[in-house]
N, C-alpha and C positions, 0 to 999 in steps of 0.2 A: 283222532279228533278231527271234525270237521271244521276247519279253518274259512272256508267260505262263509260261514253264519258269524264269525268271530268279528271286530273292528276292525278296521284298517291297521291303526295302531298295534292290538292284540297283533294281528297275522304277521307285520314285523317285525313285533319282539320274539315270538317264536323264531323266525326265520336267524334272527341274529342270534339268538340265545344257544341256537345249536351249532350254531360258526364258534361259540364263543360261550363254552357253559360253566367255567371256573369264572368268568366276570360278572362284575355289580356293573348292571344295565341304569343309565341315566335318560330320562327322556324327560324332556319339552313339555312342560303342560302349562301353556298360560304364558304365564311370569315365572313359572317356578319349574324346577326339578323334581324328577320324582326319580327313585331309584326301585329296582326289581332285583 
C-alpha cells in the first residue's frame, strides 16, 4: 500500500496498528473518539 497518498492520520494508524495488531485503536477526532 502506498501510505504517502494516505492521511496523516491513516499513515499512523497503520504504523501503530502493526506495533500493536491484537488492540482496539482509539483516536482523537474533534470532541469524540473513534475506535479502529
Amino acid at each position: 500500500m502506498q501510505t504517502e497518498k494516505l492521511s496523516p492520520m491513516m499513515q499512523r494508524y497503520l504504523e501503530t496498528k502493526e506495533q500493536y495488531p491484537d488492540c482496539i485503536l482509539f483516536y482523537r477526532l474533534g470532541d469524540f473518539y473513534e475506535m479502529f
